[in-house]
C-alpha positions as CSV (number, residue, x, y, z in Angstrom):
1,X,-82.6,-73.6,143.4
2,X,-85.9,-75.6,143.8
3,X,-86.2,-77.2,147.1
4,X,-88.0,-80.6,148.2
5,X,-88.9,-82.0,151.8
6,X,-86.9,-84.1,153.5
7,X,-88.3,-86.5,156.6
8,X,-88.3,-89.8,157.8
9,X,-89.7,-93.5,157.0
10,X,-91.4,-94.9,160.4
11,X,-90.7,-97.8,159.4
12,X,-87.2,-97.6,161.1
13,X,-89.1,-96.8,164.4
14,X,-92.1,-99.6,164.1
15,X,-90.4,-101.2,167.6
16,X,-90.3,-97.7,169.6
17,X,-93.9,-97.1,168.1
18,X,-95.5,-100.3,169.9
19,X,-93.6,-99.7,172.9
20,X,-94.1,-96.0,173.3
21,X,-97.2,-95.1,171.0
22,X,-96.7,-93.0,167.7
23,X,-97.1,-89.5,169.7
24,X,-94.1,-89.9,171.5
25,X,-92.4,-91.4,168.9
26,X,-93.3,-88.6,166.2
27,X,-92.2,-86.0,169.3
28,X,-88.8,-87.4,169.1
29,X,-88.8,-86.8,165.4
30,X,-89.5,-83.3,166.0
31,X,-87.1,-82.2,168.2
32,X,-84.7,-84.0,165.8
33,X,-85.5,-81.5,163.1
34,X,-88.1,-83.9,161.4
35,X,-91.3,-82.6,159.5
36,X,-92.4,-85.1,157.0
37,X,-92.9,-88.8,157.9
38,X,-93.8,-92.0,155.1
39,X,-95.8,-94.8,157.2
40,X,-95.0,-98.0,156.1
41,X,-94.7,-101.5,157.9
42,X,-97.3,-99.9,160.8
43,X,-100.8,-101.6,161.3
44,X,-103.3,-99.3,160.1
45,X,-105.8,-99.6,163.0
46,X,-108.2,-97.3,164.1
47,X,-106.4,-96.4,167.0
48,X,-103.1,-95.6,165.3
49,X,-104.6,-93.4,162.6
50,X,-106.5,-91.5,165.1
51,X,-103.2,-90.9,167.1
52,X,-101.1,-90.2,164.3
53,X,-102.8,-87.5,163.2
54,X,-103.7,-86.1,166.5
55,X,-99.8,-86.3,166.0
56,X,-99.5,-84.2,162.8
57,X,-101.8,-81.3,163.9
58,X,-100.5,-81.0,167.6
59,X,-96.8,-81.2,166.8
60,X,-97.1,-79.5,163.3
61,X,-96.3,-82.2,161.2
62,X,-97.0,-83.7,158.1
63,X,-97.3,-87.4,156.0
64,X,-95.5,-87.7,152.6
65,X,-96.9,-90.9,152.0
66,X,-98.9,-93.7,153.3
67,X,-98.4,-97.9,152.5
68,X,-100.2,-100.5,151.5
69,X,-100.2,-104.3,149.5
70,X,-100.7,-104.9,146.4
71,X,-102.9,-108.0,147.1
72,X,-102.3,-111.4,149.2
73,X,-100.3,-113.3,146.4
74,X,-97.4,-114.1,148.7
75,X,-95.3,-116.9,149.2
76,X,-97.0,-118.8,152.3
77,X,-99.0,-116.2,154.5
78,X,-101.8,-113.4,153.7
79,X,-100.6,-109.9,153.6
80,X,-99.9,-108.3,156.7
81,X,-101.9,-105.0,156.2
82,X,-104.1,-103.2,154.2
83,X,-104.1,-104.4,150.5
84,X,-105.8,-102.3,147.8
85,X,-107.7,-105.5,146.7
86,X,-109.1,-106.2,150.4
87,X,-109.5,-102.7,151.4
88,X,-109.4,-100.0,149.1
89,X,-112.2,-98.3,150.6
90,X,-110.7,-98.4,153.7
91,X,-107.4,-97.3,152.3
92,X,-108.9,-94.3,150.6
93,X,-110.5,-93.1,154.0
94,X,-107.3,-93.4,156.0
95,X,-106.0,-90.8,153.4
96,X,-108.5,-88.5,153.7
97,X,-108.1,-89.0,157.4
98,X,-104.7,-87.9,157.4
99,X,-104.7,-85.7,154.2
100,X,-102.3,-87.8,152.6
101,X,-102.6,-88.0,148.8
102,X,-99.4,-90.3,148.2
103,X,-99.9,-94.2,148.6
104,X,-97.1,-96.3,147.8
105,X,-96.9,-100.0,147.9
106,X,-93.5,-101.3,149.1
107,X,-92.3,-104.3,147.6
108,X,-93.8,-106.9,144.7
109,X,-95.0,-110.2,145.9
110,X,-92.5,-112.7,146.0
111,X,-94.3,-114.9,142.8
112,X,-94.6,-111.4,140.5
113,X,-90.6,-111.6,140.8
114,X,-90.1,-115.2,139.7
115,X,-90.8,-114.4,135.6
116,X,-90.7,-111.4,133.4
117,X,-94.5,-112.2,132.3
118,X,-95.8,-112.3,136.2
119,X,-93.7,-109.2,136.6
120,X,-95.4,-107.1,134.2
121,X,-98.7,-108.5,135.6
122,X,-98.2,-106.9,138.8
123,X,-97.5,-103.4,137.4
124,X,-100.8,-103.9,135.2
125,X,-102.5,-104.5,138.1
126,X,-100.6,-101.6,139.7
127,X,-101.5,-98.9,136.6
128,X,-105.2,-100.1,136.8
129,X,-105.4,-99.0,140.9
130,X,-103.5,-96.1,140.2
131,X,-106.1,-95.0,137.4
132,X,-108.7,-96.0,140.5
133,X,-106.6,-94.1,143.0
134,X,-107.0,-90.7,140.8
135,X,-110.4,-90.3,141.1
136,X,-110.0,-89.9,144.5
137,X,-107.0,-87.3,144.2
138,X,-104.6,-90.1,145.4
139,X,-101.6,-91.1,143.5
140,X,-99.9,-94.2,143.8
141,X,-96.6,-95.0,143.9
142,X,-94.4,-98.4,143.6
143,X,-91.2,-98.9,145.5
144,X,-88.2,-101.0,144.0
145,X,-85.5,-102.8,145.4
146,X,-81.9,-104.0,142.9
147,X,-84.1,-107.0,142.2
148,X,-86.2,-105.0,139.7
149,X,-82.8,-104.3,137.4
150,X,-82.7,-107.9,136.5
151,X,-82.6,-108.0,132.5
152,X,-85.1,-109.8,130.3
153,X,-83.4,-109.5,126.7
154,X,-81.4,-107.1,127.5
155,X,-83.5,-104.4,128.8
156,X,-83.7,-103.5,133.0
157,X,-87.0,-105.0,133.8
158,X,-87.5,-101.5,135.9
159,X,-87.0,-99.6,132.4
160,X,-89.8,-101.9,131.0
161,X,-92.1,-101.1,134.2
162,X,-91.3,-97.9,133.8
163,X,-92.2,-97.9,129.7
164,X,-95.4,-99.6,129.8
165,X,-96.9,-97.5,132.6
166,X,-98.4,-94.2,132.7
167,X,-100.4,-93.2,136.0
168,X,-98.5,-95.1,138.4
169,X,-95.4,-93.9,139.5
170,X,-92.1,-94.8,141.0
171,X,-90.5,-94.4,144.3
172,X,-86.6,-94.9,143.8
173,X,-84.3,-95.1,146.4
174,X,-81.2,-94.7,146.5
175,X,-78.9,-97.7,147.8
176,X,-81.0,-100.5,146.0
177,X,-80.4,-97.9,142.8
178,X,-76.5,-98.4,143.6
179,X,-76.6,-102.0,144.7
180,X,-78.7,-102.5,141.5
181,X,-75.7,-100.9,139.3
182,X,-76.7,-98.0,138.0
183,X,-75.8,-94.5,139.1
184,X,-78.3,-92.8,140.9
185,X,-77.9,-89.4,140.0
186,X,-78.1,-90.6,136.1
187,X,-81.2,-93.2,137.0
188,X,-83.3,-90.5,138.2
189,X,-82.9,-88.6,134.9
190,X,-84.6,-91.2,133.0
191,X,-87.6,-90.8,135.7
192,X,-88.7,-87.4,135.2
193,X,-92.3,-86.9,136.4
194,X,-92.7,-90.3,137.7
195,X,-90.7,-89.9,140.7
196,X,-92.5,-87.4,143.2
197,X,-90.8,-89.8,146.3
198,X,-87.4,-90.9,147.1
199,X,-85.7,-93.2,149.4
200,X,-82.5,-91.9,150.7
201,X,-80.4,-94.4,152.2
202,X,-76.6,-94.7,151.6
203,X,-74.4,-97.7,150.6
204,X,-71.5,-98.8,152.4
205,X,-69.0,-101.6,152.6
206,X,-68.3,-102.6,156.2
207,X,-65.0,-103.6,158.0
208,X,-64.5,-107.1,158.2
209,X,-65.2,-108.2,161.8
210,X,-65.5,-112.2,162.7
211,X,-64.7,-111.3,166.5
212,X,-67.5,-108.8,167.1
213,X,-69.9,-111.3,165.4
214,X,-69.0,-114.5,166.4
215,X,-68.7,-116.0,162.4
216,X,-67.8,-119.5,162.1
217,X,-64.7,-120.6,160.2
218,X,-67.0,-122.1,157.9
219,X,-69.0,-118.8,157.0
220,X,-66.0,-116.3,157.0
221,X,-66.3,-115.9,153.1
222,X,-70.1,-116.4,153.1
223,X,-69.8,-113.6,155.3
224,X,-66.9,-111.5,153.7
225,X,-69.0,-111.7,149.8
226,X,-72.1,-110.8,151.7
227,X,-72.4,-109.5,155.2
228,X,-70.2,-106.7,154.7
229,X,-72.2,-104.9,152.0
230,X,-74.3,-102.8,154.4
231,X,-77.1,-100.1,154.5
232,X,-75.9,-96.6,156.1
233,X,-77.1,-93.3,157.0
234,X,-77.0,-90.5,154.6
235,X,-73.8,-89.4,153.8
236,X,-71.7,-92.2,155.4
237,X,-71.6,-94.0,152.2
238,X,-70.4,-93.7,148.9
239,X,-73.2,-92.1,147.0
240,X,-73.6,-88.6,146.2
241,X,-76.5,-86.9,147.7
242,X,-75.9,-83.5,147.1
243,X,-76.2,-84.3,143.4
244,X,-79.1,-86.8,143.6
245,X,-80.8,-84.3,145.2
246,X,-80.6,-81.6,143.5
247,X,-80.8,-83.9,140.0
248,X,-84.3,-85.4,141.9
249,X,-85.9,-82.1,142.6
250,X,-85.5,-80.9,139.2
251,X,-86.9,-84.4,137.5
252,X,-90.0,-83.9,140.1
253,X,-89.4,-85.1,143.2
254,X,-91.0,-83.2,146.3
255,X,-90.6,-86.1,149.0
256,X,-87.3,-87.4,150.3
257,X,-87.7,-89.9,153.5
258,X,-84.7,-91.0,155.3
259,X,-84.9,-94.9,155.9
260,X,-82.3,-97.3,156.5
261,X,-83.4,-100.5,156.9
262,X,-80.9,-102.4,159.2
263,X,-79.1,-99.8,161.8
264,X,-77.0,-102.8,162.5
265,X,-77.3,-101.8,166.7
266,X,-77.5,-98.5,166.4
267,X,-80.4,-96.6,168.0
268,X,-83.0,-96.2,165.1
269,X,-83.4,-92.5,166.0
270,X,-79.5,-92.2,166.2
271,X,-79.6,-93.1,162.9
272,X,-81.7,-90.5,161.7
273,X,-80.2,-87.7,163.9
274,X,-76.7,-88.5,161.9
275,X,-78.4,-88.5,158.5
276,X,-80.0,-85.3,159.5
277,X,-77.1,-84.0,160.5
278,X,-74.7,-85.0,157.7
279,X,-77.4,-83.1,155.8
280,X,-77.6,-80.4,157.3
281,X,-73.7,-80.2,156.8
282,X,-74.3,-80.7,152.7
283,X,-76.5,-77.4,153.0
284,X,-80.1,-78.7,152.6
285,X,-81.4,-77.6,155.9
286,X,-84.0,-76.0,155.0
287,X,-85.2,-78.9,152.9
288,X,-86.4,-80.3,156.4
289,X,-88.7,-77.1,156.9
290,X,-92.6,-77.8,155.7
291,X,-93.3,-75.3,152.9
């Protein structure tokens, strides 16, 4: 069976990493069992890149993927990081740096989402940097959420991303594929070749709990329609990861990263120890070994 590599998004440990600096941090990774980290939601300076991959060559490690924005066409504020139309020199040196040849950008501007036609504006402007991107041996990726399975006459807006793109490519992930309603392991199918990364996350519904967070009498169905639908760590959902992972690697996927993004108290790393863990118990532990 073909493998992939499984790691972590640092996302989930952005708090530990200001407090502690990323070398500790990425230490704790490894003596989980983690090999592979996606940076995302980090501030790109000088310092951390130096650091992180002092990180990677000391401790053995490697990056599946790097982030950045899209542009600063947000709601009310400029982009908080690196966007390809501000800095895509700078971008293209921090890969180099860190011999990283996966860029993803993590989310679509809040007014691409509002129309079908501003949608598809975004992903043009996505396919032209990824063209861009190439000639630097980078490829870029785009990371969806459920919102993206909206339907404009009758077809997912992701399909139509999907259909009017070429070089840029898609990372799914797996509980906003589920909350979006569509099976995972039967989404990935229709991806094959675009979809080098992968979000695993799992999807669970919580118990309902007013006492332990204090909900008002006035919220309790607010809160019983919506609260309870929760993130969760591999294999404590409902999803089936033993067949969307097997079903990824053979449509092309190489990265996996681990991210859940609410632990809902729980120690970040705690999280990703269990996910590790549960997959190690689905037999995939090798698919955290660098190959």
């Amino acid at each position: 069976m073909k493998k992939g590599t499984i790691g972590a998004m640092l996302m989930m440990v952005k708090k530990e990493i200001a407090e502690q600096g990323v070398y500790a941090v990425m230490k704790q990774l490894k003596e989980i069992g983690i090999n592979l980290v996606e940076v995302s939601q980090i501030p790109m300076t000088a310092e951390f890149v130096s650091e992180l991959q002092r990180a990677c060559r000391d401790l053995h490690m490697e990056i599946g993927a790097l982030s950045c924005g899209l542009n600063d066409l947000t709601a009310a504020r400029k982009y908080p990081g690196d966007t390809l139309a501000n800095d895509f020199d700078k971008i293209v040196a921090d890969c180099k740096t860190l011999d990283c040849t996966t860029l993803r950008i993590g989310m679509m501007p809040v007014p691409y989402m509002e129309s079908e036609e501003a949608g598809l504006e975004f992903i043009r402007l996505c396919e032209d940097y990824a063209i861009r991107l190439k000639e630097h041996g980078i490829r870029l990726y785009y990371h969806p959420h459920h919102m993206e399975m909206v339907k404009y006459n009758g077809k997912r807006f992701m399909d139509t991303m999907r259909d009017v793109t070429t070089h840029v490519g898609f990372e799914l992930d797996t509980h906003w594929m589920w909350r979006g309603g569509v099976d995972p392991v039967e989404y990935i199918k229709t991806f094959k070749g675009r979809i080098y990364l992968l979000h695993l996350k799992d999807y669970r519904i919580a118990p309902v709990n007013f006492a332990s967070y204090h909900v008002p009498e006035e919220e309790k169905m607010e809160y019983m329609f919506d609260k309870i639908v929760q993130f969760a760590e591999v294999g404590e959902g409902v999803i089936d990861y033993p067949n969307v992972l097997r079903t990824a690697v053979e449509c092309g996927t190489r990265y996996f990263h681990i991210e859940q993004d609410d632990c809902y108290g729980r120690n970040p790393m705690d999280s990703i120890r269990l996910s590790y863990e549960n997959l190690v118990k689905m037999g995939f532990k090798d698919w955290f070994e660098l190959e």
